[in-house]
C-alpha positions in Angstrom: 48.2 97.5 120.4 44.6 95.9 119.6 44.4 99.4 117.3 47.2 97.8 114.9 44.3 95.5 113.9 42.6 96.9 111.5 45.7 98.6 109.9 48.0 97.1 107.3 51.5 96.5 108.4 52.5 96.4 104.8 50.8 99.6 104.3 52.5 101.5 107.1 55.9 99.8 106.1 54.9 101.4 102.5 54.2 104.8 104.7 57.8 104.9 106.8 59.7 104.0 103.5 58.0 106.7 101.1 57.9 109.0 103.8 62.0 108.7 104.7 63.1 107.9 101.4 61.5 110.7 99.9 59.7 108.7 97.0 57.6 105.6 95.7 60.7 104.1 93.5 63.1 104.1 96.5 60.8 103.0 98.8 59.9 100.2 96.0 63.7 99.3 95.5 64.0 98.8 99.5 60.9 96.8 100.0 61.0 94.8 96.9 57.9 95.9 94.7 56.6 97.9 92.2 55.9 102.0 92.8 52.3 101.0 91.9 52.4 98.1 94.4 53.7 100.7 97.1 51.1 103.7 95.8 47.9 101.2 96.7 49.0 100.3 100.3 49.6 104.0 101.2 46.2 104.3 99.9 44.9 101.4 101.9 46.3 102.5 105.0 45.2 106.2 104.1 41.4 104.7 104.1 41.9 102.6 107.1 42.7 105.7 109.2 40.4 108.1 107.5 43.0 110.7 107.0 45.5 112.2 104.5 49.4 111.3 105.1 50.5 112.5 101.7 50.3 115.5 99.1 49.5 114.6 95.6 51.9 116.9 93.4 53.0 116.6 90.2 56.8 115.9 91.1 55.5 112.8 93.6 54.1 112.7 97.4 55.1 115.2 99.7 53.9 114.3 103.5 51.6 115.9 105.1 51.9 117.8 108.9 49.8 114.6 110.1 52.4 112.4 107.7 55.6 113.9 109.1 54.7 113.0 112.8 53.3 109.2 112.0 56.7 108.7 110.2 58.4 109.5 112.6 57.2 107.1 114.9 57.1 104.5 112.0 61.0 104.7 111.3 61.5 104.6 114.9 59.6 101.1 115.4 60.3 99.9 111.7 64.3 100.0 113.4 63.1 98.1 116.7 61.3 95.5 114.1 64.8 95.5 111.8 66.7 94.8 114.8 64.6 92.2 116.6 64.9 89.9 113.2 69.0 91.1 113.2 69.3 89.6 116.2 67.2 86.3 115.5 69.5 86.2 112.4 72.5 85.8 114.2 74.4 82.8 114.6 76.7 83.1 117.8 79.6 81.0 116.7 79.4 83.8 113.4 81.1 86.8 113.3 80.5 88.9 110.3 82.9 91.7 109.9 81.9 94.7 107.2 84.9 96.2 105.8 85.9 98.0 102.7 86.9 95.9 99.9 90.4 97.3 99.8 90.9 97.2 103.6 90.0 93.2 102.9 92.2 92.5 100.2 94.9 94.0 101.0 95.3 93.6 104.7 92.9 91.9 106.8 92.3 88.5 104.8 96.4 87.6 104.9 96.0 87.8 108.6 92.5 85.8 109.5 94.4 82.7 109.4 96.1 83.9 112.5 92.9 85.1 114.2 90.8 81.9 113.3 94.3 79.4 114.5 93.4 81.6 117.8 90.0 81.5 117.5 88.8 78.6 116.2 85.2 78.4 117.9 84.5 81.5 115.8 83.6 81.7 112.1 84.6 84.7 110.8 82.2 86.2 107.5 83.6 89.3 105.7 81.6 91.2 104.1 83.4 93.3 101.6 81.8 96.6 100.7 82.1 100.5 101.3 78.2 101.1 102.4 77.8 102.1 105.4 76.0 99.5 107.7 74.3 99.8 111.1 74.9 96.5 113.6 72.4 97.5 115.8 69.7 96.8 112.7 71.7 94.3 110.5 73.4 90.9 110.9 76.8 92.6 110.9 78.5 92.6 114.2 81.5 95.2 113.3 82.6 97.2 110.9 86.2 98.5 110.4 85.6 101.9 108.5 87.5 104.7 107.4 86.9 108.4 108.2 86.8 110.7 111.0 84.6 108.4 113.6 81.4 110.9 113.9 78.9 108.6 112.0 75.7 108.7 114.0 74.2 106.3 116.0 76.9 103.6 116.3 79.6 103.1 118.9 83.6 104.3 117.1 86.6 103.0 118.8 90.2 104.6 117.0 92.0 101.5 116.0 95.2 103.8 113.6 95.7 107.1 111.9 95.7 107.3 108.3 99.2 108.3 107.3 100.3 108.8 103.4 103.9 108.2 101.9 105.1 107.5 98.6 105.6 104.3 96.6 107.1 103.2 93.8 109.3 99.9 92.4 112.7 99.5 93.6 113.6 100.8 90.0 112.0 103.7 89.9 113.3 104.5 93.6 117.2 104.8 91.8 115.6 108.6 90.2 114.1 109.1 93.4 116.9 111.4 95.5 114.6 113.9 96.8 110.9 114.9 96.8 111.4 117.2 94.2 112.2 114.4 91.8 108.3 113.4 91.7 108.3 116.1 88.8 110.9 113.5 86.4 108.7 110.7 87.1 105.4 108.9 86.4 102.8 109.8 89.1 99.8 107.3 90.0 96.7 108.7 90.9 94.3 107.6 92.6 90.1 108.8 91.5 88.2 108.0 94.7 91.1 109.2 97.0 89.7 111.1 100.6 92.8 113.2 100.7 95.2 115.0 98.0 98.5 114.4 97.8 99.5 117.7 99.5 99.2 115.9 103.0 102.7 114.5 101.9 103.9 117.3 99.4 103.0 120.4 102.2 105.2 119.1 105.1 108.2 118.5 102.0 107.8 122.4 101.0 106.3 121.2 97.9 102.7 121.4 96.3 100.6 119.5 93.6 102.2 121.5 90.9 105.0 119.6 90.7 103.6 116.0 90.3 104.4 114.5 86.9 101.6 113.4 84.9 100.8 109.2 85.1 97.9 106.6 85.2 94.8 107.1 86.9 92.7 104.5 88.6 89.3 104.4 89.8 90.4 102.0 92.8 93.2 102.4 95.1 94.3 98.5 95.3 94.9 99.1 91.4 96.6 101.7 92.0 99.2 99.9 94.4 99.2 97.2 91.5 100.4 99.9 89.1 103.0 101.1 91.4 104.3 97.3 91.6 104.3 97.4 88.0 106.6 100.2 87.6 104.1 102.6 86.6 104.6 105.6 88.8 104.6 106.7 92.1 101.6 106.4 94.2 100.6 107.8 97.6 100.1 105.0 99.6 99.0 104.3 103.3 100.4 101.3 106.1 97.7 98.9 105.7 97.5 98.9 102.0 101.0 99.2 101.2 102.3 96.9 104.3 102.3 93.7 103.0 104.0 94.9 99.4 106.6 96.9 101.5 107.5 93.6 103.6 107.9 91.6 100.4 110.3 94.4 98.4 107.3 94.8 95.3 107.5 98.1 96.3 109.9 100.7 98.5 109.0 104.4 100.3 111.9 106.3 98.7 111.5 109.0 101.1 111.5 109.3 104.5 108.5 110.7 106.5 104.8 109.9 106.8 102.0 112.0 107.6 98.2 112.2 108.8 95.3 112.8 106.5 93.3 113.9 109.6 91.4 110.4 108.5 91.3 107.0 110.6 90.2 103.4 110.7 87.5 102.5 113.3 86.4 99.7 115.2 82.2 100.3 114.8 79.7 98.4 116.7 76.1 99.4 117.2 75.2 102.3 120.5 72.5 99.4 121.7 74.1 96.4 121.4 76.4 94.9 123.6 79.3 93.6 122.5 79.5 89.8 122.4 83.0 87.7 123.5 83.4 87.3 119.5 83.6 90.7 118.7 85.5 91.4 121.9 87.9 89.5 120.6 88.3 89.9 117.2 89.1 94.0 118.3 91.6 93.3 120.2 93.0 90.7 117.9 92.7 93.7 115.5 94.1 95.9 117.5 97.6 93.7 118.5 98.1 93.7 114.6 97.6 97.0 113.4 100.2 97.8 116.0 103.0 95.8 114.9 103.0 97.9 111.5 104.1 100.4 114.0 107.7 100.3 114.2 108.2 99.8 110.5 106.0 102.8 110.0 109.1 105.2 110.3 109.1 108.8 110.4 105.9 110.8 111.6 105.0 114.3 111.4 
């Protein structure tokens, strides 16, 4: 390694992060400088070896053959570097869990109490968000995700399918007699939603077309809130909905619920094992997910 030397690091960190983000502003954003601070170490390092890594074009740098090949070994070690300091960031009595923002308010943080009264060696850190996050090169040890579970390079274990049903406030449940009543009432939607309501209506001999008009919200937990409030009816799922069904803020006036072809996953990194924390905390997650199962009802 005595040829690493006379070579910036900075620069070939500049190098891997033009080079797979595709330009100097990313790359800038990411390491935490200016495009002009980022331009002049690519330069450096382009002098140091005596050779060409980018194309000079008027839309930005394109890589060159010689470019492609060096990143690609630069991404590779820059990820054996990012998960080297991951793992010195580590605490062992922390275990950070990334999860969806709804997930976490709605579901998981009513229940921690439980896990940390089993738990208490273990200090639990959520970290709410919905970008995706690799454990293998971050100081996350799990992530609970939402999808179909073919997200590269990590480890996905099923914990639950994703299954939809209406919701609506025990008021609005008395016009509710049969599906076809959704077209006399107030329907919630929901902007960001992953599936259409059809994975409900479908199965019901119904389709889209018969859906009232109502509020629309750019967040699902909203949405639940504006079901609570008597604002329509909104297709929910068990572990948003769970917790509001328990307590009577809302009902499922109709029987039936049905897959979106979506599920939540247990997500740990490929090349990290995992430790007696995270061991834990899955199948802690897993013994509670399952007890929504018998008041889950119908399936299709």
């Amino acid at each position: 390694m005595r040829n690493l030397n006379r070579i910036s690091l900075g620069g070939l960190r500049a190098v891997e992060a033009v080079g797979r983000l595709g330009g100097l502003a990313a790359a800038a954003d990411e390491i935490g400088v200016t495009a002009g601070a980022v331009s002049q170490q690519i330069q450096k390092v382009e002098r140091q070896l005596g050779r060409p890594l980018f194309e000079r074009r008027p839309k930005g740098l394109v890589l060159t053959l010689l470019g492609v090949d060096i990143t690609r070994h630069l991404t590779s070690g820059m990820a054996e570097l990012a998960a080297a300091v991951a793992l010195a960031e580590r605490s062992e009595d922390t275990l950070t869990v990334s999860v969806a923002p709804v997930f976490a308010g709605k579901w998981l943080v009513w229940r921690l109490p439980d896990f940390n009264a089993a738990h208490p060696d273990v200090r639990v850190r959520v970290d709410a968000t919905v970008a995706l996050v690799d454990p293998d090169v971050s100081d996350v040890d799990a992530c609970i995700r939402v999808g179909t579970g073919d997200w590269p390079d990590v480890e996905a274990t099923k914990l639950l399918d994703q299954r939809v049903f209406p919701v609506c406030s025990p008021a609005l449940a008395d016009r509710l007699r049969v599906p076809g009543d959704l077209a006399d009432v107030p329907v919630v939607r929901d902007a960001g939603e992953m599936f259409s309501w059809d994975v409900w209506l479908e199965p019901n001999g119904l389709d889209a077309g018969v859906l009232g008009p109502g509020p629309t919200f750019s967040d699902s937990s909203l949405c639940l809130d504006a079901a609570i409030a008597g604002q329509g009816v909104f297709l929910a799922w068990e572990p948003l909905a769970a917790d509001a069904l328990r307590r009577g803020s809302v009902v499922a006036p109709f029987p039936g619920r049905f897959p979106t072809g979506l599920a939540y996953w247990f997500v740990v990194g490929r090349h990290t094992a995992k430790s007696k924390s995270v061991r834990a905390f899955e199948a802690w997650l897993r013994r509670e997910l399952a007890a929504m199962a018998p008041a889950a009802g119908a399936t299709a």
